[in-house]
N, C-alpha and C positions, 0 to 999 in steps of 0.2 A: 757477199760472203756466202759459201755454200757449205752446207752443213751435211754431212753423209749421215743416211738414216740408221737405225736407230733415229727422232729426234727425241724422246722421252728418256728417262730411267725407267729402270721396272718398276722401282718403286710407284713413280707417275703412273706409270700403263697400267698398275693393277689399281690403283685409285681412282682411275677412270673409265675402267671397267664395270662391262656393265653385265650381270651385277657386278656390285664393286667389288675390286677382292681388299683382305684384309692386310693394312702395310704393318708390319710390327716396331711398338715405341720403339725398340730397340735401331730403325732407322729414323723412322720421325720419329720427335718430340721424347727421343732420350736429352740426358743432362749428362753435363763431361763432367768428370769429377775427377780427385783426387787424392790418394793414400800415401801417405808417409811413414818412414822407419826410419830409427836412429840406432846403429851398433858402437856400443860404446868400447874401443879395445883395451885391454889391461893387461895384455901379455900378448907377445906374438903366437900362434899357432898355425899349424898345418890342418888343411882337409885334403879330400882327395877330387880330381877333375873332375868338374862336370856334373856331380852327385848331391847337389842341393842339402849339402849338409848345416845350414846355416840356414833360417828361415823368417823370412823379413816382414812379409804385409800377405794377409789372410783377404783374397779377392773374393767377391761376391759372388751367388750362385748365378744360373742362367750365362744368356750370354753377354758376353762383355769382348769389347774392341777395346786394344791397347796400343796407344802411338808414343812408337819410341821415341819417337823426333820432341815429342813434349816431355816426357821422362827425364829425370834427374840422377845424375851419381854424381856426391862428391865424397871420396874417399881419401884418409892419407897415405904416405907411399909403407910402401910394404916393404921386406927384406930385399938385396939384388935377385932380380930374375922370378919372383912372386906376381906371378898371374891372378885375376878375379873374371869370374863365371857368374851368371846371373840367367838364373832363368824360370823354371815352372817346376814346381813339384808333382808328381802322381795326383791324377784325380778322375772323376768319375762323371764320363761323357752324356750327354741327354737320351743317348740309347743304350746305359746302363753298362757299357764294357770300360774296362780302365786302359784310361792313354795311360803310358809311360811317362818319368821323368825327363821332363829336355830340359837338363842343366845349363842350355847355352843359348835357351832361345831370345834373351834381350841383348847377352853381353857374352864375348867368347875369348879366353884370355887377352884382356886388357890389362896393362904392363902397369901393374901398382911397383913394379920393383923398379921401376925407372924412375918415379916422382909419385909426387901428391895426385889425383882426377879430381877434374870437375866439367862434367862431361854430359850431353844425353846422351841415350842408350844407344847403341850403334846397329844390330842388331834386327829383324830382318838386313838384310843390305838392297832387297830386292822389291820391296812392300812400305808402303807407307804405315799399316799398320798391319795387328794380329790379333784375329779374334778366336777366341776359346767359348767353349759354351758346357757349363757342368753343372749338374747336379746339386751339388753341397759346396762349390765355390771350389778354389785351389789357392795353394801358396805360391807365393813368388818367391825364392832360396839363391841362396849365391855361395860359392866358395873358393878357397884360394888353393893353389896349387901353385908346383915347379920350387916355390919357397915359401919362407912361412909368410904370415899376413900382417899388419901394421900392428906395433906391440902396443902404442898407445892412439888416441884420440877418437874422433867419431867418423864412423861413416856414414852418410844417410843416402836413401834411396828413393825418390818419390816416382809412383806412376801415375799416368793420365790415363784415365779409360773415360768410357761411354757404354752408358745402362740405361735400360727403358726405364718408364718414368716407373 
């Protein structure tokens, strides 16, 4: 079997560097963890695409990897043609400028108006995971558009990330 070089990670190659360089918990010897939210609906309502008007689980400062592929939606169905948006709120990067809202960066209208979800997150489509690194932490926010949003029941949302220890 022949293996093209590179054969380390960087992470390895600065570990074994000499001097060593330093790897951060945040690749070894972080912990995955998990945050959960429950939206309980009582009436249907409208937001608007994309704009994180709906705000679900309060993520940790620093930086943090988030795999969609292990995240959770399940939501009930929503009015016909009611799309659900799931993504990041404003927050404030480790070099002190604020990223923008990306209302769509786990989930980009996913059709609540067709049925019930129970789903993970779809979102990169291109990446295994996504990592954020901020300051004072960010929210994760979702909203509904096209139609209104499920009048009754619960949505929940859980995500997987990885934080140094």
């Amino acid at each position: 079997m022949a293996i093209s070089v590179p054969s380390k990670s960087s992470q390895y190659t600065d570990y074994t560097a000499k001097p060593q360089t330093f790897v951060p918990s945040s690749d070894w010897g972080s912990k995955l963890r998990a945050s959960f939210s429950k939206l309980t609906f009582t009436a249907a309502g409208f937001t608007t695409a994309g704009l994180g008007d709906i705000k679900l689980i309060r993520m940790p400062a620093g930086p943090v990897r988030i795999f969609p592929d292990l995240c959770r939606l399940v939501c009930p169905a929503g009015t016909v043609t009611s799309d659900l948006d799931i993504g990041f709120g404003a927050y404030t990067n480790a070099a002190g400028a604020t990223v923008a809202l990306d209302g769509i960066a786990l989930a980009d209208s996913l059709d609540v108006g067709g049925g019930a979800l129970d789903q993970s997150l779809p979102l990169p489509a291109v990446a295994s995971m996504i990592e954020v690194t901020s300051r004072d932490g960010f929210d994760i926010v979702a909203s509904f558009d096209t139609a209104n949003s499920p009048a009754a029941g619960d949505m929940y949302v859980t995500v997987a990330y990885m934080i140094g220890n």
